[in-house]
LOVO-537370 format. One line per field, with one value per residue (C-alpha): x, z, y; residue in one letter. Coordinates in pm, 1 decimal, m for minus. Example, Ala and Ser with C-alpha at 12.3 -4.5 7.8 and 13.67 -1.06 7.14 Angstrom:
xx: c(1230.0, 1367.0)
zz: c(780.0, 714.0)
yy: c(m450.0, m106.0)
code: c(a, s)
end
This chain:
xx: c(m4352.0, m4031.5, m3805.3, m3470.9, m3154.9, m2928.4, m2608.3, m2282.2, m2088.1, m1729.5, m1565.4, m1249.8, m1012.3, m709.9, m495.0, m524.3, m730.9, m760.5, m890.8, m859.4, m538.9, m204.0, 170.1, 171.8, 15.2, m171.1, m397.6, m454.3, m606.0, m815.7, m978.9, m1023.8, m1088.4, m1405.7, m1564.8, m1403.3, m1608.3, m1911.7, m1945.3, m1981.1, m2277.7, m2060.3, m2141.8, m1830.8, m1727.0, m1372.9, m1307.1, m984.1, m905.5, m1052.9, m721.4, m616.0, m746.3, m1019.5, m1351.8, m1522.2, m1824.0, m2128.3, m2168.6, m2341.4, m2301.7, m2091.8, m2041.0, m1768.0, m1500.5, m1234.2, m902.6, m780.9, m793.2, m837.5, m1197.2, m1304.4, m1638.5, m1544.6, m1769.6, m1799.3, m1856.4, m2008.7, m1847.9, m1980.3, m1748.0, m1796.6, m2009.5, m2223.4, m1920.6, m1863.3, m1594.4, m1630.9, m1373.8, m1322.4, m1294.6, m1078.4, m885.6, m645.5, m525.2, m563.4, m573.3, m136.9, 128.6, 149.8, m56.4, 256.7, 497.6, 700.0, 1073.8, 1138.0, 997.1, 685.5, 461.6, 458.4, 118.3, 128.8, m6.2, m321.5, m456.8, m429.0, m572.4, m830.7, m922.9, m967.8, m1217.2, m1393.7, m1443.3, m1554.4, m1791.7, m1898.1, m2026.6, m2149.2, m2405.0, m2567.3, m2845.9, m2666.9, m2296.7, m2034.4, m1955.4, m1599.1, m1320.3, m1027.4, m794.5, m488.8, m131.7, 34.6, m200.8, m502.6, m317.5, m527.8, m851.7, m851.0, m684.7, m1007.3, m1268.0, m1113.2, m1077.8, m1325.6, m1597.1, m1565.1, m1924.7, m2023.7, m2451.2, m2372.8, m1946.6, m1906.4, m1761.0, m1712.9, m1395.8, m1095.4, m858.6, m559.3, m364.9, 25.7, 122.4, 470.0, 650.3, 887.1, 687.1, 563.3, 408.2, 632.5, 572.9, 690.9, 471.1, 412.6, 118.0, m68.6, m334.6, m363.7, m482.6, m730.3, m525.7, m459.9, m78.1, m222.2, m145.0, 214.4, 260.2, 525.4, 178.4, 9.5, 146.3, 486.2, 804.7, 1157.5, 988.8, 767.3, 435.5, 332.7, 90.2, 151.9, 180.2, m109.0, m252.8, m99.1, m158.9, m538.1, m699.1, m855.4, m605.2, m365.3, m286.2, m30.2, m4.9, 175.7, 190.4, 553.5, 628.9, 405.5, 695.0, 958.9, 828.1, 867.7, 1227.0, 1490.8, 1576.7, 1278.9, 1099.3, 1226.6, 1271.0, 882.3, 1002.5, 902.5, 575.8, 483.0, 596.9, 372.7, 67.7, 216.7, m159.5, m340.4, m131.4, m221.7, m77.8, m351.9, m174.0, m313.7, m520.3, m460.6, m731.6, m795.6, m978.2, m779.8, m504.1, m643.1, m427.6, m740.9, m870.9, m629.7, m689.8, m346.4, m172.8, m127.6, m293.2, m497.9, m390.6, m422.2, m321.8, m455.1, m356.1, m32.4, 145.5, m28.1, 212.1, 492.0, 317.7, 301.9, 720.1, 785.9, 513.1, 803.6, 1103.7, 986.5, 891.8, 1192.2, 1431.6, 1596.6, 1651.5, 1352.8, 1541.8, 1482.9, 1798.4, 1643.2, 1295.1, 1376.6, 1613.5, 1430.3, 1301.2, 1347.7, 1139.4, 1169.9, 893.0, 963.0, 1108.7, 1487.5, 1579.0, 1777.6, 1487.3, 1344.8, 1721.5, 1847.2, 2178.6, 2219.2, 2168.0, 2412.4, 2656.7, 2624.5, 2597.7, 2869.0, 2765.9, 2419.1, 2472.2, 2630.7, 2344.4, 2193.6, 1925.2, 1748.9, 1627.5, 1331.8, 1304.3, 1039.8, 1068.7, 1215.1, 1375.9, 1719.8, 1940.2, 2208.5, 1996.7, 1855.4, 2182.6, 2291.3, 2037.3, 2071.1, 2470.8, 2409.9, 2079.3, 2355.0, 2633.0, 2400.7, 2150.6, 2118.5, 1996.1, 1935.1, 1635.5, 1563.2, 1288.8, 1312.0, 979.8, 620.6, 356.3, 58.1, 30.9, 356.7, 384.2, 90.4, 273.6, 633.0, 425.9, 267.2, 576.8, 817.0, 945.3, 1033.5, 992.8, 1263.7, 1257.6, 1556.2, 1373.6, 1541.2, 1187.1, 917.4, 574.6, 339.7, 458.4, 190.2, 390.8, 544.9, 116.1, 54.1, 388.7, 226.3, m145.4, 33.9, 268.6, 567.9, 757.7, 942.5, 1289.5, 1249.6, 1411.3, 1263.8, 1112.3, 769.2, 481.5, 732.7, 812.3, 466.6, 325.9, 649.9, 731.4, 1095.8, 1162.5, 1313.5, 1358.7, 1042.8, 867.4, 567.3, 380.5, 667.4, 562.9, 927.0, 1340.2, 1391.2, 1736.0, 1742.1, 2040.2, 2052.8, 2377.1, 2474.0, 2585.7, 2303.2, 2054.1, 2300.8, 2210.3, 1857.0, 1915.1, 2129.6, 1904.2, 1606.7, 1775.0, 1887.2, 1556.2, 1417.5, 1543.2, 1382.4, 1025.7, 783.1, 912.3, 871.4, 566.9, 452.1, 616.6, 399.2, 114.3, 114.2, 142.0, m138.6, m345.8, m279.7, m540.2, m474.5, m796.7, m979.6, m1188.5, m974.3, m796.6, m1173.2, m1267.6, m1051.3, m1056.2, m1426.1, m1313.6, m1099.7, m1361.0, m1627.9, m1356.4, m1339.7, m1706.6, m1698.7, m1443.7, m1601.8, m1604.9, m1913.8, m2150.5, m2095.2, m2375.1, m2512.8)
zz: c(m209.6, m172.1, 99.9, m46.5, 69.6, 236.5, 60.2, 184.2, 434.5, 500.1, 833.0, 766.5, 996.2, 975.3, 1172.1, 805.1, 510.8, 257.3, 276.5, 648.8, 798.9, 560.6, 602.2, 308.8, 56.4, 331.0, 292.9, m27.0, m5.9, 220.2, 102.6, m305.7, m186.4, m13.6, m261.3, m491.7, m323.6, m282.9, m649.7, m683.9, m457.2, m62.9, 222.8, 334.1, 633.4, 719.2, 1072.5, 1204.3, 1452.7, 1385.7, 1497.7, 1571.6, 1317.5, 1176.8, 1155.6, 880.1, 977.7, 1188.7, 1510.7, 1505.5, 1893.2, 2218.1, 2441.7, 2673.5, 2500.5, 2718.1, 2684.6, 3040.2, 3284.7, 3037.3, 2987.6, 2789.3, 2647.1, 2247.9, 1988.9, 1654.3, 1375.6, 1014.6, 720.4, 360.9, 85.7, m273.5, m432.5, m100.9, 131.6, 420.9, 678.3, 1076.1, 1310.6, 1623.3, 1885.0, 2152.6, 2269.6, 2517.3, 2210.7, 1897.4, 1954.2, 1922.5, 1726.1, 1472.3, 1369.7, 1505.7, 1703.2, 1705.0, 1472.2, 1499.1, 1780.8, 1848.9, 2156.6, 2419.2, 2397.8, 2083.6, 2181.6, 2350.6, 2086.1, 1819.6, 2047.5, 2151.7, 1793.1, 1683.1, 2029.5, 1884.2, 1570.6, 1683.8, 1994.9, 1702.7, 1418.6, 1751.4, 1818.1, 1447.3, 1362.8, 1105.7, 1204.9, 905.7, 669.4, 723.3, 923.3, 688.6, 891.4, 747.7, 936.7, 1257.4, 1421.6, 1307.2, 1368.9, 1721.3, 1565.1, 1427.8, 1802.1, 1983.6, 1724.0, 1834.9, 2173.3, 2293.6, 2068.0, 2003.4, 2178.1, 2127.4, 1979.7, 1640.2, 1574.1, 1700.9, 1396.0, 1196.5, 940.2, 935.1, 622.8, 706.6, 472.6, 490.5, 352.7, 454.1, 655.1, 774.8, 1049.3, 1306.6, 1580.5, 1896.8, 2217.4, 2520.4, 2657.3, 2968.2, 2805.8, 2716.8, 3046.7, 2985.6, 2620.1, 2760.0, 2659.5, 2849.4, 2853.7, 2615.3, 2324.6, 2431.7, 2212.1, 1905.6, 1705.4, 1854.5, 1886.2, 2045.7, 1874.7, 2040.7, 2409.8, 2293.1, 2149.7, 1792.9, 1612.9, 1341.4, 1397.7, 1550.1, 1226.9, 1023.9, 1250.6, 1350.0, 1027.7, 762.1, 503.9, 446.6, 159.9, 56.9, m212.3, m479.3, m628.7, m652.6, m304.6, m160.5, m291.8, m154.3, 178.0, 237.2, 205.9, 434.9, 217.0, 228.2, 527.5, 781.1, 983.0, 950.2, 693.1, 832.7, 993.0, 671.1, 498.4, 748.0, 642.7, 274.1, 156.2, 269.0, 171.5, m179.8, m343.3, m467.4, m643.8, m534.3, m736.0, m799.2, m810.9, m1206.7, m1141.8, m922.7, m1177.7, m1519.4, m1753.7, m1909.6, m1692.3, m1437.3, m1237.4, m1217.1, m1544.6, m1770.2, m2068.1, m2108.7, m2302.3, m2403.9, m2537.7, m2827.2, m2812.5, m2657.0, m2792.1, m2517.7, m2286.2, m2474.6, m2279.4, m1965.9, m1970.1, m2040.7, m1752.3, m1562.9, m1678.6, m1600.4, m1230.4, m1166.7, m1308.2, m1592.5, m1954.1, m2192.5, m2542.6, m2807.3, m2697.9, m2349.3, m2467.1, m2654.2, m2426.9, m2174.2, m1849.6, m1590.4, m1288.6, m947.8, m687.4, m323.8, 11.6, 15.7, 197.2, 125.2, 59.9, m193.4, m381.3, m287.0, m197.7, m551.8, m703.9, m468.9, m599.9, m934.7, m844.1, m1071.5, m1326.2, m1357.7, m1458.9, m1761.7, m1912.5, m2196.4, m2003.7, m1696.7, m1353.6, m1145.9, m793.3, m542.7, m180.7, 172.5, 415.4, 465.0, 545.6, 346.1, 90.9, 36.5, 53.6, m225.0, m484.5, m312.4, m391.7, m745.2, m822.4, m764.8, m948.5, m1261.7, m1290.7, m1623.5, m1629.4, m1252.0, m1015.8, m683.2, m470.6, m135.4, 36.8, m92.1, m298.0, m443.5, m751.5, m813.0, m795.0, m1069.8, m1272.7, m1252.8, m1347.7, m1667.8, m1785.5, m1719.4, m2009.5, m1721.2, m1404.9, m1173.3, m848.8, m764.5, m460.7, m249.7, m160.5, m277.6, m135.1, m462.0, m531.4, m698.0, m848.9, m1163.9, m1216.6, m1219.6, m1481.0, m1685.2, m1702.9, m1811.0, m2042.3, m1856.9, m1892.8, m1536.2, m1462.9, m1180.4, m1021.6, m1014.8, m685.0, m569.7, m724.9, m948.7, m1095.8, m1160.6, m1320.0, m1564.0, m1833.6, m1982.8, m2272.1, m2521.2, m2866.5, m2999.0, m2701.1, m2802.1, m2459.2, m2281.0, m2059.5, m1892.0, m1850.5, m1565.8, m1354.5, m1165.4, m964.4, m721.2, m809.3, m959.3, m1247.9, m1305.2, m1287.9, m1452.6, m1778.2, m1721.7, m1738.8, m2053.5, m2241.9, m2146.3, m2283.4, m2573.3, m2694.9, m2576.3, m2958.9, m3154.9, m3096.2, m3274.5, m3001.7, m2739.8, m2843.1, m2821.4, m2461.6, m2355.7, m2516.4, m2431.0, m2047.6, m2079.1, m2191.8, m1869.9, m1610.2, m1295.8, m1202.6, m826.3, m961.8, m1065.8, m745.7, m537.4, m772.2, m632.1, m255.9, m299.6, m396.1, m65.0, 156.0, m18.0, 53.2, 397.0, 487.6, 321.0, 524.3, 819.6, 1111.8, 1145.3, 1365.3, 1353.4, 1187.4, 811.3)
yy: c(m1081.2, m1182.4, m1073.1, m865.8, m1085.4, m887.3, m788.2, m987.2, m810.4, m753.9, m566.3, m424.7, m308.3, m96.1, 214.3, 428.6, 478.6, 786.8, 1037.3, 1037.0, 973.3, 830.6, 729.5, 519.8, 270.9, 87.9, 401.0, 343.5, 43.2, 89.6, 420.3, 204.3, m125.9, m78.5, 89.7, m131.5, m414.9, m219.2, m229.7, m563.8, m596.6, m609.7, m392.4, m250.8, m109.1, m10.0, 121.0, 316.2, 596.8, 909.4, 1076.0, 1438.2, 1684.2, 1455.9, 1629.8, 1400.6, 1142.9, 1199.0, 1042.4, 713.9, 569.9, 596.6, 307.9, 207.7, m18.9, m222.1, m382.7, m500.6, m247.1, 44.7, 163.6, 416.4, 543.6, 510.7, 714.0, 581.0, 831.5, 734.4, 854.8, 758.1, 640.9, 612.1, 356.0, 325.1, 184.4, 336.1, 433.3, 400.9, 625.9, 539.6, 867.0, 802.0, 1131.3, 956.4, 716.4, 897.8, 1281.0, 1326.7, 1444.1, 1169.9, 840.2, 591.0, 802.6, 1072.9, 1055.1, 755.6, 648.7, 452.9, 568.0, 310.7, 235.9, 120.3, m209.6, m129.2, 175.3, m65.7, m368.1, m89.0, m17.6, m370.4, m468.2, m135.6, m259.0, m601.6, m448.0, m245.3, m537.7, m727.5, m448.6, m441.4, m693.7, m880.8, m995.0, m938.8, m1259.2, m1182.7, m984.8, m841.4, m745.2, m543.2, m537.4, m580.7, m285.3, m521.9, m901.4, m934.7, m925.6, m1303.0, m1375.7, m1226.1, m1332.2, m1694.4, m1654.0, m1350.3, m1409.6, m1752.8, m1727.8, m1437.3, m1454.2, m1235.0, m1327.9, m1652.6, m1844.5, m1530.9, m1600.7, m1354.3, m1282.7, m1124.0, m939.5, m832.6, m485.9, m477.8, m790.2, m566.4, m416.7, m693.8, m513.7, m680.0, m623.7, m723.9, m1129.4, m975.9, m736.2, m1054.4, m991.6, m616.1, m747.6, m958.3, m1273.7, m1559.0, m1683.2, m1987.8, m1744.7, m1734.4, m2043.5, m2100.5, m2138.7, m1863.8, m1495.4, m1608.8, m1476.5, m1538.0, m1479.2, m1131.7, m1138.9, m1034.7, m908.7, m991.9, m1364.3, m1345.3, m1239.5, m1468.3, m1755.7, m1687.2, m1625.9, m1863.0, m1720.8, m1468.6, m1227.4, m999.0, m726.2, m908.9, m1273.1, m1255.9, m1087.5, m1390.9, m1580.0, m1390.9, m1343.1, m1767.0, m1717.8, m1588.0, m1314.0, m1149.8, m1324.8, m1095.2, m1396.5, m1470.6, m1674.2, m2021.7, m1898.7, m1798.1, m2133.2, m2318.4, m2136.2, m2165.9, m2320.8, m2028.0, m1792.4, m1559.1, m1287.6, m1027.5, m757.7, m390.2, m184.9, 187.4, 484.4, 518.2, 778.0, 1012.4, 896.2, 915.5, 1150.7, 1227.1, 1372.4, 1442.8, 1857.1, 1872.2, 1845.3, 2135.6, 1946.2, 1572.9, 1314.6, 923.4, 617.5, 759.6, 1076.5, 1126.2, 1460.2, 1648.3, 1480.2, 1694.9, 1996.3, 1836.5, 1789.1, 2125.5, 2231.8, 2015.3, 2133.1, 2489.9, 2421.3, 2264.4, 2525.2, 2295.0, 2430.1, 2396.8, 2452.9, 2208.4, 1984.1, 1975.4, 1869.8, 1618.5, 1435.5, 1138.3, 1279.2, 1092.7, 1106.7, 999.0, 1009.1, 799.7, 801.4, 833.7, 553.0, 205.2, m51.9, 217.6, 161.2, 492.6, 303.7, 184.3, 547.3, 745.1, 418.0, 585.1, 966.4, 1016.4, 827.4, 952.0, 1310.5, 1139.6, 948.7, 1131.6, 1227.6, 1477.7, 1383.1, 1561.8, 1415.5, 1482.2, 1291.1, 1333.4, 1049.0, 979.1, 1287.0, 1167.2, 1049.0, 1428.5, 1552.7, 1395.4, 1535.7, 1870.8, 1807.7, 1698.6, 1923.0, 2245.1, 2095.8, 1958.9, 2257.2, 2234.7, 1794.1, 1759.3, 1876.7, 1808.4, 1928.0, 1775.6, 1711.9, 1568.8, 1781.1, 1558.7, 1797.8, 1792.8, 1385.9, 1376.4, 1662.0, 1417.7, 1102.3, 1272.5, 1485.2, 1189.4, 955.0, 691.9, 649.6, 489.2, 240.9, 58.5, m44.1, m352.4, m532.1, m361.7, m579.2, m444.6, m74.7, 183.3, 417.7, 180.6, 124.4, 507.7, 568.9, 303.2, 446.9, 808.3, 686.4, 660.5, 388.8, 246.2, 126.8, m115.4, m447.4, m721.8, m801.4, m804.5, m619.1, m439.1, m779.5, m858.5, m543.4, m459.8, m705.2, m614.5, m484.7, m741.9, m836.2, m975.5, m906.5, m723.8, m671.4, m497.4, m239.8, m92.7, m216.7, m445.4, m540.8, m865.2, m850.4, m581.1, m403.5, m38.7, m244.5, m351.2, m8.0, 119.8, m112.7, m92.2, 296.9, 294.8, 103.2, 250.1, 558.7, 408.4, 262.7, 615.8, 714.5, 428.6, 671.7, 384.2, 78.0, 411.4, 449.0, 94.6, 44.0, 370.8, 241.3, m124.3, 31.8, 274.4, m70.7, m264.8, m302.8, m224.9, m100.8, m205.3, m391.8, m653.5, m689.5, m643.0, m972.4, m1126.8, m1008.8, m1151.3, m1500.2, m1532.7, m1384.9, m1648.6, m1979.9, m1835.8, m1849.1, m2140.4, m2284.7, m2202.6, m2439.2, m2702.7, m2568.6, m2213.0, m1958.5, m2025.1)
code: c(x, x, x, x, x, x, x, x, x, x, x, x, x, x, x, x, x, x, x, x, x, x, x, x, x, x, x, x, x, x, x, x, x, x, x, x, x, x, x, x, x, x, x, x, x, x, x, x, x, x, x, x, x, x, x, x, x, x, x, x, x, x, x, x, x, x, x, x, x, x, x, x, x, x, x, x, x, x, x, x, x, x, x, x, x, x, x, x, x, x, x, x, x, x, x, x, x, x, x, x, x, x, x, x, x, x, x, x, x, x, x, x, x, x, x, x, x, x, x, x, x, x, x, x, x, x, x, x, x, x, x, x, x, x, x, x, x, x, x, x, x, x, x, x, x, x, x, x, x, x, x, x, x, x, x, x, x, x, x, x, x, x, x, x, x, x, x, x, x, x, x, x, x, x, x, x, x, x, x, x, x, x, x, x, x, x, x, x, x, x, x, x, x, x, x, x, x, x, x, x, x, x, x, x, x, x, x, x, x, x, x, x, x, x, x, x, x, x, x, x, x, x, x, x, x, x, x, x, x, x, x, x, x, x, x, x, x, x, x, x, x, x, x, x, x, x, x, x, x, x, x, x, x, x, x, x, x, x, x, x, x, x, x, x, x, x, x, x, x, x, x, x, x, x, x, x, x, x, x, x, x, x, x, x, x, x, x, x, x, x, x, x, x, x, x, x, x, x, x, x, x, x, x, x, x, x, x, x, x, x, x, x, x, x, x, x, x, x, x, x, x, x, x, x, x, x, x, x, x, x, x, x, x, x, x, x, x, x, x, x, x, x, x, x, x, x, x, x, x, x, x, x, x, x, x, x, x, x, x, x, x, x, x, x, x, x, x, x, x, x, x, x, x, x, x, x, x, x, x, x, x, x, x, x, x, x, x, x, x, x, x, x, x, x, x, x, x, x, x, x, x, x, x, x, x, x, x, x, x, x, x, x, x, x, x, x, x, x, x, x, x, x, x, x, x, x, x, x, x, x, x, x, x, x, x, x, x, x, x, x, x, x, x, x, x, x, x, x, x, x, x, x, x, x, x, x, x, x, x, x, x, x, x, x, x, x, x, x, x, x, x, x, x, x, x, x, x, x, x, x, x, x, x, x, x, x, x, x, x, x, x, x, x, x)
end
């Protein structure tokens, strides 16, 4: 008889993942992508803190973990995804059981450094202990950059991860995990790594270069924003590291949930609808209208709803919308917006929500039902944003029939094709330069073409069509992980 191979493996490691702990899109990911991969034959593991208020998994094992001085006996707790992947949280009271995943406000807890350097010699201490070793680390963000630093350094020998590849992917440049150089010892890491080449950046230590500069190759969330990210614009003065790793580096645009997002079938809409079948979405805007207080006479219905779900802060384009406060309330249209961030940025709807009652609602915090109710009563969608690394939202307006208003940066330049004369594909409106002149033209035309109801419909269609499923984006995920066993070092383990 022959012997069953053994399914490829990947460890991934990260400080979120749904349905567990979430800020933000990072999350995401990594609650769809393992099971994403899982599908198409990988063993996937994703380990993260199993922080205050967790109560999912089972316990698998305790053993003592360390990172320099600090010891502490870690237990590891087995939680199963869908599509047989699987999640491992990492107890460790002193580090994860506070207030808040990061820090508190805005403030980061001080010991920032060693929880996250803690959770990634976890992870590792964790694949070392099974009796086959991973094909390949994917490690995701600054709180995961040491991991292709120790698997070099810590493990280079080590019997089950010596030679064991790392991909490291880039969510957001913007955060960089830095730290002050002289933590490098109570990291276990000798002042070698305090190198231009290694984790060095302008006398600190990060992270994140660590990440980018230890692994076989590095990813990021969008084709276009791995463009943008080489240039000082966008670089975030990682600019030049990033240029220097500019053959490795690939832009693997994210995939969203089509099944938690599926107007078809979606708990919490009023009624289900289709590309096929898309007056349902007529009930679905008044459901809207009602809940946020804004007239639902015939005039009302039938004028474009626009619908804004985000954090109110600049790099979302908040700065370009309270530029055209005044103007808005103008358009021929009404605006429902759900988010929290910026004081002044909340404010301002509040300001223009009681002066517009009758075209404007805000409601000024987040409610998941209500996000899915905004993206399936919506006619369009809007994000300005500044930067915007891959962006989800313009993928979920799309699947329901509503069609986005974006600029064209990152993964909101790759997922939206413009609409333009004889262009039969188009998908949403799209601004290139970042100005209130400029939204302002995206909006007025997408609410001029919002009464030509046959090109509507095809925009709204030819969006619904688009696949932006896991799958693709695991396919691909795959590929990289397969070139970077492949490219692994002569003499390391077949």
């Amino acid at each position: 008889m022959t012997a069953k191979r053994a399914r490829p493996s990947v460890l991934i490691i990260g400080s979120e993942a749904q349905p567990f702990a979430k800020t933000g899109g990072l999350a995401d990911v990594l609650g769809a992508l393992p099971p994403a991969l899982a599908r198409f034959g990988w063993a996937a593991t994703v380990v993260l803190p199993r922080y205050r208020g967790v109560t999912a998994g089972a316990p698998v094992e305790t053993f003592p973990v360390t990172v320099g001085g600090f010891t502490r006996d870690a237990a590891f707790f087995e939680a199963p995804l869908a599509d047989g992947a699987r999640a491992i949280l990492v107890d460790c009271p002193d580090l994860y059981d506070r207030e808040s995943l990061y820090g508190v406000g805005n403030v980061d807890y001080a010991d920032n450094a060693l929880r996250f350097a803690f959770l990634t010699r976890a992870a590792l201490e964790f694949a070392g202990r099974r009796s086959a070793p991973p094909l390949v680390v994917h490690a995701h963000d600054w709180q995961a950059g040491l991991a292709p630093v120790y698997l070099s350094t810590l493990y280079a020998s080590h019997p089950v991860l010596a030679g064991t590849p790392s991909v490291f992917t880039i969510h957001n440049l913007a955060y960089q995990g830095i730290f002050d150089a002289s933590l490098l010892p109570s990291l276990d890491l000798g002042w070698d790594q305090l190198t231009v080449g290694r984790l060095e950046y302008w006398g600190r230590i990060s992270f994140l270069k660590g990440g980018i500069n230890g692994s076989r190759f590095v990813t990021t969330v969008s084709r276009r924003y791995a463009e943008e990210i080489q240039t000082p614009e966008f670089g975030f003065g990682f600019d030049g590291i990033l240029r220097a790793r500019g053959a490795d580096l690939v832009g693997i645009l994210n995939g969203i949930d089509t099944r938690e997002w599926d107007p078809a079938d979606d708990r919490f809409l009023p009624a289900r609808f289709d590309a096929d079948h898309l007056e349902p979405k007529a009930t679905v805007k008044l459901a809207v209208l009602r809940r946020y207080g804004l007239p639902v006479d015939e005039g009302a219905q039938q004028r474009p709803l626009v619908g804004i779900v985000s954090r109110m802060v600049d790099q979302k384009g908040f700065d370009l919308i309270a530029a055209l406060a005044d103007d808005l309330p103008r358009l021929d249209a009404s605006f429902v917006v759900l988010g929290t961030g910026d004081p002044a940025y909340q404010d301002m709807w509040r300001v223009l929500a009681a002066r517009h009652p009758d075209r404007i609602g805000a409601q000024i915090g987040f409610d998941e039902a209500l996000a899915h109710l905004i993206e399936g009563g919506a006619d369009m969608f809007l994000m300005p944003s500044r930067f915007e690394p891959c962006g989800l939202n313009q993928m979920y307006s799309m699947r329901y029939g509503t069609v986005p208003v974006v600029h064209a940066v990152g993964g909101l330049a790759d997922t939206v094709e413009d609409d333009q004369p004889r262009r039969r594909k188009a998908t949403g409106f799209v601004f290139r330069e970042y100005t209130p002149a400029a939204l302002l033209d995206a909006l007025t035309r997408a609410v001029t073409r919002f009464a030509d109801r046959t090109r509507w419909r095809a925009l709204q269609v030819a969006g619904m069509q688009r696949d932006f499923s896991w799958d693709r984006s695991a396919q691909e995920y795959v590929k990289i992980y397969e070139r970077a066993f492949g490219a692994r070092p002569r003499g390391t383990r077949a």
